[in-house]
N, C-alpha and C positions, 0 to 999 in steps of 0.2 A: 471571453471567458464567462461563463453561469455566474449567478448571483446564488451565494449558498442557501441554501435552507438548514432548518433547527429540527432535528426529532430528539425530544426527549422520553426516554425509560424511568421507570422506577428504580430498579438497582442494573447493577453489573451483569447479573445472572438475567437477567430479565433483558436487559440491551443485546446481550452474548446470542439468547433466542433467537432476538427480533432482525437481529441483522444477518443470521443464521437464514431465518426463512426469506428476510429479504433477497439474499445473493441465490438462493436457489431457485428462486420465480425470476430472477432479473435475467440469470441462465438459461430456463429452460425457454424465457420470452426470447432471446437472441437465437438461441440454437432453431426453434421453429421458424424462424425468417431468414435467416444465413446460413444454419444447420452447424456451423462453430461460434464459439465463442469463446474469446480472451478475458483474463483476469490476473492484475499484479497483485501478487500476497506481498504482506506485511507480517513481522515477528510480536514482541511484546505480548503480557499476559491477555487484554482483551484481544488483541489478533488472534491466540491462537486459540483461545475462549471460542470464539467465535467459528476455527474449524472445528474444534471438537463437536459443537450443536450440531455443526452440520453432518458429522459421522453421525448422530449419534439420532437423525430423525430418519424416518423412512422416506419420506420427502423427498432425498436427496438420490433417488434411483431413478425419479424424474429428469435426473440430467445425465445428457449423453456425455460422460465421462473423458471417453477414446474422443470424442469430439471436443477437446479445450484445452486452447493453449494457457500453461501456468509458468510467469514472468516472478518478478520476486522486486520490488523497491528500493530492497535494498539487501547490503549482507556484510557481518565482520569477518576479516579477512582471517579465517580460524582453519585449521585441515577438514575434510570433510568427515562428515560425524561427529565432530566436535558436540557437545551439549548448548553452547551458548551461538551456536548457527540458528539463520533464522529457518534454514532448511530443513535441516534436524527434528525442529522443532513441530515445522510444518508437516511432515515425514507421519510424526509420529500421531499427532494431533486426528489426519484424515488421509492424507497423501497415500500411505501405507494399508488404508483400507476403501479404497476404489479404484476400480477398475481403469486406471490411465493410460494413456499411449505414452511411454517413454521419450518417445521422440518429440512428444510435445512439453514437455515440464523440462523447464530452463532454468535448473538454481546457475545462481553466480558463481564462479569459478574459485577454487580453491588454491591455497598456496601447497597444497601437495599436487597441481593440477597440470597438465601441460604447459604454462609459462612460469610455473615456480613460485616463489614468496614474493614477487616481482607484481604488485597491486595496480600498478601503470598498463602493463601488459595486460592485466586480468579485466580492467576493465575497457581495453580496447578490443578484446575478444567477444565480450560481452554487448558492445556496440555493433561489432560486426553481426554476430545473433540477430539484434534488432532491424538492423538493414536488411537483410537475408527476409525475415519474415514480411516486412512492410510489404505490405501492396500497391499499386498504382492512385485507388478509392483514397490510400490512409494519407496523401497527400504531405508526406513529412518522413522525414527519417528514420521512424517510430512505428509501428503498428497502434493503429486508434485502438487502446484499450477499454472493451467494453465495463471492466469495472474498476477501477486503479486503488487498493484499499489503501489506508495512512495509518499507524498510529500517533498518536500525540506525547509529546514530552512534556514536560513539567515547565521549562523555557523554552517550548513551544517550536521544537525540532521535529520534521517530518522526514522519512527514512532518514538518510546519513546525514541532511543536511542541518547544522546545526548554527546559531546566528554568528555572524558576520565572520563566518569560514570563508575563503576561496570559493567553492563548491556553487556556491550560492550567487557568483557573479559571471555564473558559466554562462552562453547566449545559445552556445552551437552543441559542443558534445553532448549526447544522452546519456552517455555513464561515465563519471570521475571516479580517481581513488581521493580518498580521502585521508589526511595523516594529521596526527595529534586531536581526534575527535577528544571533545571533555568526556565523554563517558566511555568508560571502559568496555573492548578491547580499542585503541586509537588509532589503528589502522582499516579502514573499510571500504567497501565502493558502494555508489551511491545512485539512483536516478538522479538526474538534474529539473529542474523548474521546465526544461521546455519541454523534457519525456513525458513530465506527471500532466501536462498541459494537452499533450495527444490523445489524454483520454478522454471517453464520451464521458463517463462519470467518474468523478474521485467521490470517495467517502470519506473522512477524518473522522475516526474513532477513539471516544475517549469514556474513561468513566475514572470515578475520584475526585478525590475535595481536592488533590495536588491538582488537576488541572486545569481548575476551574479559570485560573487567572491566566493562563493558554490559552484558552478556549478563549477568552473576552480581548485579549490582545490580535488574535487570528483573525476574529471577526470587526475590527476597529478598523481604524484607516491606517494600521503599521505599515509599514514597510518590507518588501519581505525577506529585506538583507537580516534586517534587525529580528523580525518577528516571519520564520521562515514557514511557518504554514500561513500565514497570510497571504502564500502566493500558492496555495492550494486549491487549485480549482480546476474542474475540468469541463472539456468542450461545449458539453451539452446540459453538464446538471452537475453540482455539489451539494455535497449530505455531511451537514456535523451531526454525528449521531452520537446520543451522549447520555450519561446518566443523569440523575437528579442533580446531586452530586458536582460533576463536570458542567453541571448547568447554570449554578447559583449565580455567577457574575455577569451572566449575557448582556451583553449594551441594552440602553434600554430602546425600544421601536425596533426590534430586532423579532423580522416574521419567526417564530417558534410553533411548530407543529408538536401538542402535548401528547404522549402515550399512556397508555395503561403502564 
């Protein structure tokens, strides 16, 4: 696994930008050598901060849209259209305004969905999905996700997986359900540590004084039963991209690349 790197922003709006224009270069750099590229979204306020910049630059007509598979991190086990899906949110954010191939945007299955309120079943369909796509090159169960985003919790929870859950001692499955999650709704399915680890890059996006002590726990020698974005990283390259803010407690000798 990559050794992380630090970018830090000014503010939240200003991170929401930069990682905005980041994913749209990282995109169109993939799609010119493969002519596809994959990316796992993530929910939460900077997540979807983050699609929204990306609607909202001209920039982003530079990617061949119909050309990219969109995978999802994670998802609460809500009916579809729900308001607190990370789908929904993402839908509404950018999804709803480019030009996609249906066939390629994979939200996580619903309990109004072909297997029902049955969270077990939904996330063994959703594994199937992943198999189905992998290719021979991606060498694992998974498809090598070209960008795998994260967001960060405040106890340092990356998609579903939250510390010392079950979830988090998976080795083999790529997607669990998840039950009695601490934050509300307590039902969800989740990637596991060895999905988010298929990726060429994970990003862990955070901004806020709440996460500052997340971000310094992630980056320490935790553990990542205890501290589950510590095991956030992916194949080729890991990015803590963060605000001022999410920045204040970084270890110290800890490489930090400063932004405007």
């Amino acid at each position: 696994m990559s050794t992380p790197a630090v970018l830090v922003h000014r503010d939240q709006t200003v991170l929401a930008r930069a990682v905005a224009a980041r994913l749209i270069t990282r995109l169109v750099d993939v799609q010119a050598a493969r002519r596809t590229a994959s990316v796992v979204l993530t929910g939460g306020g900077v997540g979807l901060a983050v699609l929204a910049e990306v609607a909202a630059t001209g920039a982003r007509d530079a990617v061949d849209w119909r050309a990219l598979d969109l995978w999802w991190g994670d998802e609460r086990f809500l009916p579809t259209g729900d308001p607190e899906r990370n789908e929904t949110g993402a839908r509404a954010a950018l999804l709803d305004h480019v030009d996609l191939d249906p066939a390629r945007v994979h939200p996580m299955p619903a309990p109004d969905g072909p297997d029902g309120p049955d969270p077990e079943a939904a996330a063994r369909r959703y594994e199937a999905w992943l198999r189905a796509a992998a290719r021979p090159e991606d060498h694992g169960p998974v498809p090598s996700f070209d960008v795998l985003m994260l967001g960060l919790g405040p106890d340092a929870h990356v998609a579903s997986l939250f510390p010392e859950m079950p979830a988090l001692y998976e080795r083999e499955r790529p997607v669990v359900a998840v039950h009695g999650a601490p934050k509300p709704p307590p039902t969800r399915i989740t990637l596991t540590l060895p999905a988010i680890h298929a990726a060429r890059e994970v990003w862990v996006i955070a901004a806020g004084e709440s996460k500052a002590q997340a971000v310094r726990l992630a980056l320490s020698e935790a553990g990542p039963v205890q501290v589950p974005a510590a095991g956030a990283r992916g194949r080729q390259r890991t990015l803590f991209l963060l605000d001022r803010a999410a920045a204040a407690l970084l270890p110290a000798g800890l490489e930090r690349i400063a932004s405007p």
